[in-house]
N, C-alpha and C positions, 0 to 999 in steps of 0.2 A: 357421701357414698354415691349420691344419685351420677355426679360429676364423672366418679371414677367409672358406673357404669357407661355411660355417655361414651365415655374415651376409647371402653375395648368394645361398644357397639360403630363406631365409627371406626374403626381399625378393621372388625368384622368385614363391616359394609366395604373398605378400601380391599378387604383378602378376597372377596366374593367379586367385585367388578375385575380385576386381577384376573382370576380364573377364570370368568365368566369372558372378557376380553380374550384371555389368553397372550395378556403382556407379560405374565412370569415366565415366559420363556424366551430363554436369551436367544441372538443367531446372529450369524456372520456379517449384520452392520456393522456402522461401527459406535463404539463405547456409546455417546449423546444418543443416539436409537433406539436406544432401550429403555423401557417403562419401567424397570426389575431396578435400575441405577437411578432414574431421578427419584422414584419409592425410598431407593435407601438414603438419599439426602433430607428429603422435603417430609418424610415419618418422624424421622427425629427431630427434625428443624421445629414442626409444627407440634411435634411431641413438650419439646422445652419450654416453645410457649405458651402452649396449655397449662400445660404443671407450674408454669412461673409465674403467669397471671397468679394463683392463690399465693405461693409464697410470696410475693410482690407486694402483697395488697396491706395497707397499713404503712410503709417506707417510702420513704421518698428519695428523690437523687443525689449522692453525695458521693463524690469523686475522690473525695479523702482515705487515708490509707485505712481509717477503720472503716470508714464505708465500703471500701472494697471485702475487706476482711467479711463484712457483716452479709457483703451480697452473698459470697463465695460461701458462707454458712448455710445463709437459706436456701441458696440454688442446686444444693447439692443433687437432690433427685432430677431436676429440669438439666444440670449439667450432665450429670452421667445419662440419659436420656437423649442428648446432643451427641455425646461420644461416640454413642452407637454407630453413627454415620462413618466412622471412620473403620470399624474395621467389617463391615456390612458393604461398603464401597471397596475397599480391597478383595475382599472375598468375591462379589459380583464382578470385578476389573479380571481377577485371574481366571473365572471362571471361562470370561469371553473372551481374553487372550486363548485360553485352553481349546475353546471352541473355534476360533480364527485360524490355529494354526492344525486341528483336525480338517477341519474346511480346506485350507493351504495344501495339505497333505494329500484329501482325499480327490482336489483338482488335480495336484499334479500326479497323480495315479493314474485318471483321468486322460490326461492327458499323452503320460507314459504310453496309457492301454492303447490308446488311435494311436500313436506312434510307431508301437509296435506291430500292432494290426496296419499301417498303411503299408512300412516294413513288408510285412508278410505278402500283401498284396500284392507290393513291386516285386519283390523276389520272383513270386508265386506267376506273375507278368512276363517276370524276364524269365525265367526257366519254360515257359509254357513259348515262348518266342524262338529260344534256342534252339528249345526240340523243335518247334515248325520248320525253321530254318534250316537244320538237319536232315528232318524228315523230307525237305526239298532236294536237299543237295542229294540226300539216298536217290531219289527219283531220277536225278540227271544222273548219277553213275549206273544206275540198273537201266534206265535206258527206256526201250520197248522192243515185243516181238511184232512182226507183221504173219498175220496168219491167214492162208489161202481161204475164200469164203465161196460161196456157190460160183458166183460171176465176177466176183474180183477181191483186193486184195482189202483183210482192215487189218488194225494195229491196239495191238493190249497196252497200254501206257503202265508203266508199274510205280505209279504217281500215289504216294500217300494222302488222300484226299480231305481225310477230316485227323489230323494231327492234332488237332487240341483236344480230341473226345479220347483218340489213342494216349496222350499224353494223361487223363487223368483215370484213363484205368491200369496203365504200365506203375503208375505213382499213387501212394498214399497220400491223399493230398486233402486228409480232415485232419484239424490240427490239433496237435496233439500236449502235453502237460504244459510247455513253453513254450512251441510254437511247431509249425509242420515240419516233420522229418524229410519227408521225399524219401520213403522207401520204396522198396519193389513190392507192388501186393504178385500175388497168386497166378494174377492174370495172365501173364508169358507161361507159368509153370504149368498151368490148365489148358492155356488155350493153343498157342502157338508150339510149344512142346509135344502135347499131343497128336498133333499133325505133324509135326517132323519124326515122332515115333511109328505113325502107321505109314507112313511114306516109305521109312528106311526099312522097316521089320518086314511092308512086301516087298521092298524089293531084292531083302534077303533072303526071303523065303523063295522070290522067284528065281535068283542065282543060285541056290542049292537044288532046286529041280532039275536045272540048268547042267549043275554039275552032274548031274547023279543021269543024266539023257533021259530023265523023263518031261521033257517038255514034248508036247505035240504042236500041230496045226489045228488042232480042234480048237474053235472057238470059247467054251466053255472049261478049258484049261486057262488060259491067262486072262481072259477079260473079269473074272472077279477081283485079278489083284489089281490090274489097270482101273478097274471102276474105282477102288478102293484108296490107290492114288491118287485121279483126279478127283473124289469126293475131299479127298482132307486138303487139294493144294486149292479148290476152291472157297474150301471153310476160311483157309488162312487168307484170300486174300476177302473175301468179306470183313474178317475180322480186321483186316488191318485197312478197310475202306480205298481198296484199289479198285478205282473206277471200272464200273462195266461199259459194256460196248458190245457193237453188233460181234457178233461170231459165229461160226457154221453151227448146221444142227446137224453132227457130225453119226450116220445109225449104222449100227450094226445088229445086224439079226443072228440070236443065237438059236440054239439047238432048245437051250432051258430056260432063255427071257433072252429080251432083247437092251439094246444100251445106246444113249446117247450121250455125245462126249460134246465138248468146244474145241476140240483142235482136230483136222482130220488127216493128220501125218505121225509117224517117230520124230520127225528130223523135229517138224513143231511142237511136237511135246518134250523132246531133250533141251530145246531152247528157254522153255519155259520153265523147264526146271533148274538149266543156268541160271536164270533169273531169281527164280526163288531164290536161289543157294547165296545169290551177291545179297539178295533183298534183306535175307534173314539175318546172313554174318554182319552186316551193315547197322542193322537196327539193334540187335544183340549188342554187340558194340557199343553202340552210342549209349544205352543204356545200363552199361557195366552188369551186363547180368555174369553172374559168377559160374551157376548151375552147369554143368558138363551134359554134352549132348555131343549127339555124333551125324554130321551129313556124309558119312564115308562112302554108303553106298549107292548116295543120289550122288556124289562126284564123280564114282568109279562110273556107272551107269551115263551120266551126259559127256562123258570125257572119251567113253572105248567109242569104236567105229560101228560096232555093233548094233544090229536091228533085233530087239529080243520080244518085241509082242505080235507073232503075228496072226494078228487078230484085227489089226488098220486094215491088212490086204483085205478083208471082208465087209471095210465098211464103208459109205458113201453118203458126201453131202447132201441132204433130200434142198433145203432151202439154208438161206442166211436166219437167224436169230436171234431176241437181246431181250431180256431177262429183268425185273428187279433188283435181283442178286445175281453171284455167280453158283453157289448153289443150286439154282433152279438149270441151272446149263448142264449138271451131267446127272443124269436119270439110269434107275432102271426098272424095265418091264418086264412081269409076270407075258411069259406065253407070247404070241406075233404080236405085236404094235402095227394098225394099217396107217 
């Protein structure tokens, strides 16, 4: 008995170093690497000869067919104890095939995911390229105005300056279930739309005055809707990072505040809203925006011969100016400005 106990305190002690080790745990070496596989040979191996020593004991060697017989009698427990090895080694062999080719799997997932993601980046590279590229070529077809300045002449460049920062607010560009869509967010809808809506709605509220002969010469007749214009054609081009530059600090003193503009003519401000109108239809474009909008009445307006604000004749370059932004170029003031 004492023997028997011996055998499952020595197994104990092999279960205990095992865990305590942390060699029962198989992993993506290979098969010989594992502590869990020589266990299931060298348990049983040593198992047999344990157990066989006592059946052994008392016979001696005889190679004859009843000697065989006689061993194969007594061995039975130290045999079947042996046997174990065999299907203890297959169980632990599938196990770590099982585990090899999870491993296999979860590399080439892996590997798949950078693939995809490098994928996404080149895409995400080239389309961010495109548009710059575009956003160039918009530049050289919009051109520039040259606009009279106190003592000499400078020039609005209608140059899209920072196209990669435009490109990732025109685009969706967090990726999405499988990968980035590149859709259109909001941002044209909110930003650039809404300046083309207060641009057109004054200047068709100024052509209905227009029709109806209630326009004056009084200054305080047309300069809220002119402020109103050049405040939204400046918003747009902040928004779309069209370089500043020197340009007049163009005042007019009203009756009920006063205003400063950046251009100090019609003929310069019809020009500039040619501009806008290529700038706009151009990038719209490139960007397949779908959304319906109307430049009817900023066409009708830079296209007629007509001088319709006269509120320029009352104003005068005081000095040249350049600004942070272009929003800061057209103001207005409460009461005299000195």
């Amino acid at each position: 008995m004492i023997w028997l106990i011996a055998y499952g305190l020595a197994l104990l002690l092999i279960v205990m170093i095992y865990c305590f080790k942390g060699w029962y745990k198989l992993t993506y070496e290979p098969l010989t690497s594992q502590k869990l596989f020589w266990a299931a040979i060298f348990i049983p191996l040593l198992s047999f000869l344990y157990f066989g020593l006592f059946s052994w004991v008392g016979h001696s060697v005889d190679m004859s067919a009843k000697g065989l017989n006689t061993f194969i009698t007594i061995s039975k427990l130290p045999l079947g104890l042996l046997s174990l090895s065999i299907p203890l080694v297959a169980i632990i062999t599938s196990l770590h095939r099982s585990l090899q080719t999870a491993t296999q799997i979860s590399t080439a997932n892996i590997q798949i995911g950078l693939v995809k993601e490098k994928n996404s980046l080149d895409e995400l590279f080239s389309r961010e390229k495109n548009f710059s590229d575009k956003c160039e070529h918009i530049g050289k077809q919009v051109g520039s105005v040259c606009i009279k300045l106190k003592d000499s002449i400078g020039t609005v460049k209608f140059n899209i300056s920072a196209p990669y920062t435009l490109f990732h607010k025109i685009y969706n560009t967090a990726p999405g279930v499988n990968n980035v869509k590149y859709e259109l967010t909001d941002f044209l809808r909110w930003k650039i739309l809404v300046d083309i809506s207060t641009i057109e709605e004054n200047l068709k509220y100024h052509y209905e005055i227009i029709d109806k002969n209630e326009i004056t010469t009084a200054i305080d007749d047309d300069m809220p809707r002119l402020f109103a214009i050049a405040k939204a054609l400046c918003n747009s081009f902040d928004i779309l990072s069209i370089p500043i530059c020197l340009v007049p600090y163009f005042y007019i003193k009203g009756g009920n505040g006063d205003y400063q503009l950046f251009f100090g003519s019609e003929e310069e401000f019809k020009m500039l809203l040619r501009k806008y109108i290529t700038l706009i239809e151009s990038l719209l474009s490139v960007v397949n925006f779908s959304d319906k909008y109307s430049l009817f009445y900023m066409k009708k307006y830079t296209f007629e011969g007509f001088l319709l604000f006269p509120s320029f004749k009352k104003g005068v370059i005081t000095n040249d100016y350049i600004s942070i932004n272009w929003g800061n170029t057209v103001n207005a003031f409460k009461g005299s400005a000195n």
